[in-house]
C-alpha positions as CSV (number, residue, x, y, z in Angstrom):
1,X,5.2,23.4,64.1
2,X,3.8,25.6,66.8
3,X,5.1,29.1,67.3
4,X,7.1,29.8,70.0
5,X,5.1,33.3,70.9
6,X,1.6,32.4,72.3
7,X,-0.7,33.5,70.0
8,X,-2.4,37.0,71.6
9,X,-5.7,36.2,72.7
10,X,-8.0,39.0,70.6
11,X,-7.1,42.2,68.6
12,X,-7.6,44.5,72.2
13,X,-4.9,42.6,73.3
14,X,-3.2,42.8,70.0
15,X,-3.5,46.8,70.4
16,X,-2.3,47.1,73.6
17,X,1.4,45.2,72.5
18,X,1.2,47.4,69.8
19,X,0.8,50.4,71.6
20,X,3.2,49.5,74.3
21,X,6.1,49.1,71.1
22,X,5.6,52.1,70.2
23,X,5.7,54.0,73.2
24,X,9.1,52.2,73.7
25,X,10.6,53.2,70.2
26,X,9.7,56.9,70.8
27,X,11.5,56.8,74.0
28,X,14.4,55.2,73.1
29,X,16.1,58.8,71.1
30,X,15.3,60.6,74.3
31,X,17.4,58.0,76.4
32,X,19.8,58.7,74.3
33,X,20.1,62.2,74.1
34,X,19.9,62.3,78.1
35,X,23.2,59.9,78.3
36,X,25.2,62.6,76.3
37,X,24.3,65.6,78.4
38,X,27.3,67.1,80.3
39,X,26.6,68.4,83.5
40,X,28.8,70.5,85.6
41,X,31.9,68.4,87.2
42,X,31.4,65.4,84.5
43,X,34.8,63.9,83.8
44,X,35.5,62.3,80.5
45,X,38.3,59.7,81.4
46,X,39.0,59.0,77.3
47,X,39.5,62.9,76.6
48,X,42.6,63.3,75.0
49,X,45.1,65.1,77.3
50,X,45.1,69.3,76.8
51,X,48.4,70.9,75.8
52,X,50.4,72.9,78.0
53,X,52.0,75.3,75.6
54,X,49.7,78.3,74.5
55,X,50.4,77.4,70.8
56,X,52.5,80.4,70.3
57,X,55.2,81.3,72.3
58,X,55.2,84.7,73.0
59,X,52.0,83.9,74.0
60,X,52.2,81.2,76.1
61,X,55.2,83.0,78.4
62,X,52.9,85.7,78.6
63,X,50.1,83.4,79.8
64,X,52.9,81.6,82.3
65,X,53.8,84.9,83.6
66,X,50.1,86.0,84.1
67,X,49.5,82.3,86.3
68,X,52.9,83.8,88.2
69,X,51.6,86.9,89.1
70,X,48.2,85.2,89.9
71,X,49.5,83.0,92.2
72,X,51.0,85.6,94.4
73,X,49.1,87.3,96.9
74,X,51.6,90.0,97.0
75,X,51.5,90.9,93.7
76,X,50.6,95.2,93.8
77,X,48.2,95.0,90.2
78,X,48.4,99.0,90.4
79,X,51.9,98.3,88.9
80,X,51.5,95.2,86.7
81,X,52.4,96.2,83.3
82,X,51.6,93.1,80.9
83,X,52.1,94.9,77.4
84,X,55.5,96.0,78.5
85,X,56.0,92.6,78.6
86,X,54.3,91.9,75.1
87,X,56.4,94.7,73.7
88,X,59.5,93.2,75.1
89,X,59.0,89.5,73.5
90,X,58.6,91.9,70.1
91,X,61.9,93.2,70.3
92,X,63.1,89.7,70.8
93,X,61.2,88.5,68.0
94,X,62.2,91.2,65.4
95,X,66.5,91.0,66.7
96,X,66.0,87.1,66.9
97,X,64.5,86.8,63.5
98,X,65.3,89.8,61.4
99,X,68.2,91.5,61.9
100,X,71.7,90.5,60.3
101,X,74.8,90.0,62.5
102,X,77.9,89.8,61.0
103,X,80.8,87.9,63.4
104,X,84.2,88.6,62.8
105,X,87.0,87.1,65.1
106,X,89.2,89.5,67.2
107,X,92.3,88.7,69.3
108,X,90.5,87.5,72.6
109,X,86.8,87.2,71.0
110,X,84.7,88.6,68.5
111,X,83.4,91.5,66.5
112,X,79.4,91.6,66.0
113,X,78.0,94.0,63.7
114,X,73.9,93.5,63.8
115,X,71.9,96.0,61.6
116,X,68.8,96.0,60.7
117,X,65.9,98.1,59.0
118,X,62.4,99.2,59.7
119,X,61.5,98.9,63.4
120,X,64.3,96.4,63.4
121,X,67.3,98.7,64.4
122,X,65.3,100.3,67.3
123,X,65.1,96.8,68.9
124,X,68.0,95.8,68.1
125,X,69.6,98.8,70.0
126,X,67.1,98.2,73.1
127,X,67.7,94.5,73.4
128,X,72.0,94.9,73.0
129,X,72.0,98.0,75.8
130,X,69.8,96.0,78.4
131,X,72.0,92.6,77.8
132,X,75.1,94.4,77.9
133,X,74.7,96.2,81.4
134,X,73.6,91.9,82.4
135,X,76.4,90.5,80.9
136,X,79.4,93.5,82.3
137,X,77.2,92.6,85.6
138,X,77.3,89.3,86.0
139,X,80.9,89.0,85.5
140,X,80.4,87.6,81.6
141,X,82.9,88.6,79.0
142,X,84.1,92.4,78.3
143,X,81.5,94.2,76.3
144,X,82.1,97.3,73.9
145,X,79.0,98.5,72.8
146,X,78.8,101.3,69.9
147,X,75.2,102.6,68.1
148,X,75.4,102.7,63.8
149,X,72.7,104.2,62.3
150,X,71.0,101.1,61.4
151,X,72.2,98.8,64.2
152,X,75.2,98.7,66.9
153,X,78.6,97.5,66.9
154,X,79.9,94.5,69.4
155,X,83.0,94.1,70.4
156,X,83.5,91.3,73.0
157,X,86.5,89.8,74.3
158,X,86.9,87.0,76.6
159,X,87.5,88.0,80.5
160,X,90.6,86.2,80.3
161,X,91.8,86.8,76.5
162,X,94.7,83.7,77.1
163,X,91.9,81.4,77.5
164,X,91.8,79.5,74.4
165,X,88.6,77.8,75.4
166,X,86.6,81.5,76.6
167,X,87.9,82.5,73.1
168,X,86.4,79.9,70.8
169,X,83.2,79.8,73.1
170,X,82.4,83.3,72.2
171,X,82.7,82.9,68.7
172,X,81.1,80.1,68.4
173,X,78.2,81.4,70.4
174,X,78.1,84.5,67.9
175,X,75.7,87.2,68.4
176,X,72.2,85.5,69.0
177,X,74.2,83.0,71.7
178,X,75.4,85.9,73.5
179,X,72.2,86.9,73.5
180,X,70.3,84.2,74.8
181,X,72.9,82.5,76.9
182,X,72.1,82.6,80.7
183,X,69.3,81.8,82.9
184,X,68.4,85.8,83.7
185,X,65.0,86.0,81.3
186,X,62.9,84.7,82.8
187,X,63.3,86.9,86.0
188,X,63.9,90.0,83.6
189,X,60.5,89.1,82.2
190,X,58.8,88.7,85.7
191,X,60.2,92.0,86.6
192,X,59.2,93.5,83.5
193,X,55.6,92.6,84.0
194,X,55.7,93.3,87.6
195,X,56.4,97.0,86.5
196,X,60.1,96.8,88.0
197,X,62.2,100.1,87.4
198,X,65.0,99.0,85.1
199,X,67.7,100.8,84.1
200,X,68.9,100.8,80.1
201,X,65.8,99.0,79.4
202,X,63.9,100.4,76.0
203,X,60.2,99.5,77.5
């Protein structure tokens, strides 16, 4: 049976396939290598999608506030006060996570006692003054604030004590609903990085 591959006509000719074989199997890694070099403005359109949360989030409203302020031409940087800020998400960490309220019901509402220890209590009184002046602001429920040595003392009735419904909201809010009901922090956390004066505000 004949060979389907002419036979070469000499060994000159012989060398010179050989040599052209090898020139090709030496190039062949460097081909490579140049199809996986990234150059600036390359897209990758099977990258996996980034996520949009910082990972952390303290950190990742800091980061949203920082885009904020970025975004604003008007934004006076001679005032911009970021760890304020930082030191402000601490206090909410510390009263969110370690302090101990207690809720007991009242006619009309609730009794909160929060304590804490350690840097704790000092939050816990920033965080309860500055949402109290809010709250008796923004026409929420009746707030009695009074400092203990190791937290403060709550008293908070509804604005109309007859309301069965106000009532039973407030308790079953309890302390940390209070706290976090509303729509007001994220503007008091612009302000606070914008280096707003604020009244009754620890930081």
């Amino acid at each position: 049976m004949r060979s389907p591959v002419p036979a070469l006509a000499g060994p000159s000719a012989r060398g010179v396939v050989l040599r052209v074989l090898a020139a090709v199997m030496l190039s062949a890694p460097t081909l490579a290598a140049q199809e996986q070099v990234h150059t600036p403005g390359m897209t990758h359109p099977t990258a996996v999608q980034l996520p949009t949360q910082g990972g952390h989030a303290a950190f990742a409203a800091i980061s949203e506030i920082i885009a904020m302020l970025q975004a604003n031409a008007s934004t006076d940087w001679s005032k911009v006060n970021i760890e304020r800020l930082r030191l402000h998400l601490v206090d909410m960490d510390l009263v969110t996570l370690r302090s101990r309220a207690v809720s007991t019901p009242i006619a009309g509402g609730a009794q909160f006692l929060v304590r804490g220890t350690g840097e704790t209590i000092a939050a816990i009184k920033r965080m309860t003054g500055a949402h109290v002046t809010m709250v008796m602001n923004s026409g929420g429920p009746r707030v009695v604030r009074t400092e203990l040595p190791d937290g403060v003392r709550l008293i908070v009735t509804a604005a109309d004590t007859a309301d069965a419904t106000a009532v039973a909201k407030l308790r079953g809010l309890g302390f940390i609903g209070l706290m976090a009901d509303g729509d007001h922090h994220a503007a008091h956390h612009l302000a606070l990085a914008r280096g707003d004066v604020m009244t009754d505000h620890g930081h």
